[in-house]
Phi, psi and omega in degrees: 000145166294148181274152176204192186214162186277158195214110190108124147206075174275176174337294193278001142266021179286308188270002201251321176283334178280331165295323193269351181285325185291314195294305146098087162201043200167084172278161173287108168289338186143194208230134180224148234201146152291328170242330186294119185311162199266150208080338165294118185287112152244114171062059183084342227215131172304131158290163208227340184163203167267192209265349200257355186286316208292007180298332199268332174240016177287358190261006184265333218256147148298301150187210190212194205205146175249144194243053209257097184305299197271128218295333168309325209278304199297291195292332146342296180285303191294321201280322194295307228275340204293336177305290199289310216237083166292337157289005191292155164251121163254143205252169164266151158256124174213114183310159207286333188289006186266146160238118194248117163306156189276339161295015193259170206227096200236148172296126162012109146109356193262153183237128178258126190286174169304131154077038161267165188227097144223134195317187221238136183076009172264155166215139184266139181278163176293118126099072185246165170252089194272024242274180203318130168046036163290173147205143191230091180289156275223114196117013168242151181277124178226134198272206230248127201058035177286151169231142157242100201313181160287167181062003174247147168226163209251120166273166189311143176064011179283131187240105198259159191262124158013114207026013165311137173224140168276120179272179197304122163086340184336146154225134208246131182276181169308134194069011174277154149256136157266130197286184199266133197056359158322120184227117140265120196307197185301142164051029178235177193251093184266129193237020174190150176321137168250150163293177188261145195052055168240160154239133189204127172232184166111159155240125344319155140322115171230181204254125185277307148238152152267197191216167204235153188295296183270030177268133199292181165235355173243059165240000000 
């Protein structure tokens, strides 16, 4: 199998090495982490160095996957490594318990969690997050670092803005848009467009505040 290596290693690369230990279209070569000393056994697997090792094993590696929860972090980091290695391959992960249609269409780098559903004709964008028992149903879009909690789910034709995150059980009916850096929170209902760089909750959802692109949302 090709080797490739986890890029991060917190809490989501834990559930992220068990889809690629199942999916078995990959072994893990090693973890590579900006604070865990190097040599530390995380989830099995050695840390190997920062994001600068890769100058040194990227011609041993297929590529890698990054395994950063938060989408600002997340994109950082793909931007640092995409600087030092401009040829790097970020790989998609998408566990065998997910049901994916075969026309559906997913981005570089993006991870489909256990028990997420998504539907025919939709397309998913690069180093987005599909996470556990979500469904994203058929005729939607989602652009590039999008995160979709566990449990929310995307009604047909829904269109997510650049880095959006559906937060945890949330649900978006058919045809809304969500704008770019946009977070709906837990447990809400959206029933109408939200603009881009809102926070917005509640049932229905309404927009609470706005937001700065690099502001976290898991703090």
């Amino acid at each position: 199998m090709k080797k490739i290596i986890i890029i991060g290693a917190g809490g989501h690369a834990s559930v992220l090495i068990d889809a690629i230990e199942k999916e078995k279209k990959y072994s893990i070569y090693g973890i590579i982490d900006p604070v865990r000393p190097v040599n530390t056994i995380i989830y099995g697997y050695r840390v190997i160095g920062t994001e600068g090792v890769l100058l040194q094993i990227n011609k041993h590696i297929h590529g890698g996957i990054a395994a950063i929860e938060d989408n600002w972090s997340r994109k950082k980091m793909i931007q640092t490594i995409q600087a030092l290695v401009p040829n790097f391959s970020f790989i998609s992960s998408i566990h065998p318990s997910a049901y994916v249609s075969s026309d559906v269409k997913i981005g570089d780098g993006t991870i489909v969690m256990a028990g997420a559903v998504i539907n025919r004709n939709t397309i998913i964008g690069e180093q987005c997050i599909v996470n556990t028992n979500s469904s994203v149903d058929h005729d939607c879009i989602l652009g590039d670092y999008v995160s979709i909690a566990p449990g929310a789910t995307l009604g047909r034709q829904v269109k997510i803005g650049n880095s959006a995150v559906i937060s945890l059980g949330a649900n978006v009916i058919h045809s809304i848009r969500i704008g770019e850096h946009t977070i709906i929170g837990a447990g809400s209902t959206v029933l109408k467009n939200i603009d881009p760089y809102s926070v917005a909750y509640g049932t229905p959802a309404k927009i609470i505040r706005s937001r700065n692109q690099e502001d976290s949302y898991l703090s």
